[in-house]
C-alpha positions in Angstrom: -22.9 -19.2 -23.0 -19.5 -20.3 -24.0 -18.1 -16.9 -24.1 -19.3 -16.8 -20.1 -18.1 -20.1 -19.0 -14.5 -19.1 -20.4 -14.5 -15.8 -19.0 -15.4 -17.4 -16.1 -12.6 -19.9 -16.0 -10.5 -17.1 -17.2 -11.0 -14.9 -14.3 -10.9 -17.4 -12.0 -7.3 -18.9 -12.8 -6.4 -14.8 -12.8 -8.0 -14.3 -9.5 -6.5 -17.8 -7.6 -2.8 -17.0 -9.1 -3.3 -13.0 -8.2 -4.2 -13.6 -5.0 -1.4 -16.2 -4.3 1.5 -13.8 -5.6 -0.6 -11.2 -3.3 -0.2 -13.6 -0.1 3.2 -14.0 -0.6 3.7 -10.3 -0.4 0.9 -9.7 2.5 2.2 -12.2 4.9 -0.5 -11.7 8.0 -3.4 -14.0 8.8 -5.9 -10.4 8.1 -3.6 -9.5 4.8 -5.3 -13.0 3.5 -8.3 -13.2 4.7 -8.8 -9.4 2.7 -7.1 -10.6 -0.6 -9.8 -13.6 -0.2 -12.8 -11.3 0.1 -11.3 -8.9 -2.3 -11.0 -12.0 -4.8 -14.5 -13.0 -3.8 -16.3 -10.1 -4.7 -14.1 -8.7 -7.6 -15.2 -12.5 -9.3 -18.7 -12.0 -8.5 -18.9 -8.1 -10.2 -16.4 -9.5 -13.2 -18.9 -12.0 -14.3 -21.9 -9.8 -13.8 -20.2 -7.2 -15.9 -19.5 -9.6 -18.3 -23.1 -10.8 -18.5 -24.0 -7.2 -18.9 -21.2 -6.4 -21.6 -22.9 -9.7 -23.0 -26.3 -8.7 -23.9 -25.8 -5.4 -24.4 -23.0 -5.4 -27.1 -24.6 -5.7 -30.3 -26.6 -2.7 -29.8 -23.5 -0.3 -28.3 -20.5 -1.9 -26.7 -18.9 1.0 -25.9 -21.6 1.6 -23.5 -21.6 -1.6 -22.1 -18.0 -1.2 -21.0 -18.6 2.2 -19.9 -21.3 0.6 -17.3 -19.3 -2.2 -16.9 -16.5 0.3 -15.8 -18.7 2.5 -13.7 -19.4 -0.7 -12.1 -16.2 -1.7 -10.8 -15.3 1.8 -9.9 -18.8 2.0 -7.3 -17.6 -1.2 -6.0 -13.7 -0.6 -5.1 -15.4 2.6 -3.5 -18.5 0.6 -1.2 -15.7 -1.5 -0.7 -13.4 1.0 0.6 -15.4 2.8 2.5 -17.7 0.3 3.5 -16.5 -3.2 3.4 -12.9 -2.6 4.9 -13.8 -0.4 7.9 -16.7 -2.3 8.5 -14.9 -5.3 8.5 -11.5 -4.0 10.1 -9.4 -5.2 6.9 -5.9 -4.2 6.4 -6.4 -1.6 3.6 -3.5 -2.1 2.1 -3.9 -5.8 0.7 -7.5 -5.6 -0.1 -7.8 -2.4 -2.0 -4.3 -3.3 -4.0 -5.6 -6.4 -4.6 -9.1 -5.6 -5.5 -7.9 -3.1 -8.1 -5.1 -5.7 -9.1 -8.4 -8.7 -9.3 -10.6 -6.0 -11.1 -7.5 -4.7 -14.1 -5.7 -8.2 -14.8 -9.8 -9.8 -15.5 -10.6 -7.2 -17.3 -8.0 -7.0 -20.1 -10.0 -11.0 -20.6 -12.8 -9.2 -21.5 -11.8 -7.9 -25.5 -10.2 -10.9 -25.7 -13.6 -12.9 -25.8 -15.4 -10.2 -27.2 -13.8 -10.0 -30.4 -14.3 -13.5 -31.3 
């Protein structure tokens, strides 16, 4: 449970200081209202993969990061295809910074892992 709450807190500081650098860059009132749903969701699949990565690592990690992977990779694509045109949000900002949310958190992960 410890291991969560700091990946959590992790991911979140990540996320927030992310997503400001992003809407410095991506000035319009749409560029940051997609950085905040890209933030949003890529914190909500982080810490499920986590959990997942979690109770599966003793028996084979390497699969657990596999699915965990697989798992960020189906939602960047629901997302694109999906959530953005569904939603009318500049592409730009919230696939660069949904892949930017999903790559910084995950280099967290060994991090905790290894303890």
């Amino acid at each position: 449970m410890k291991r969560f709450a700091i990946f959590a807190v992790a991911s979140a500081v990540v996320i927030v200081v992310v997503a400001v650098l992003f809407g410095m860059i991506f000035g319009t009132p749409a560029d940051h209202r997609a950085i905040r749903i890209s933030a949003i969701i890529a914190y909500c699949v982080q810490l499920f993969g986590f959990v997942v990565v979690l109770l599966v690592r003793t028996s084979n990690i390497f699969a657990a990061w596999g699915l965990g992977m697989l798992l960020r990779l189906v939602t960047l694509a629901v997302f694109a295809f999906l959530v953005v045109r569904g939603m009318r949000l500049p592409p730009e900002s919230a696939l660069i910074s949904m892949v930017a949310f999903f790559f910084l958190t995950t280099l967290v992960e060994p991090v905790l892992l290894k303890r």
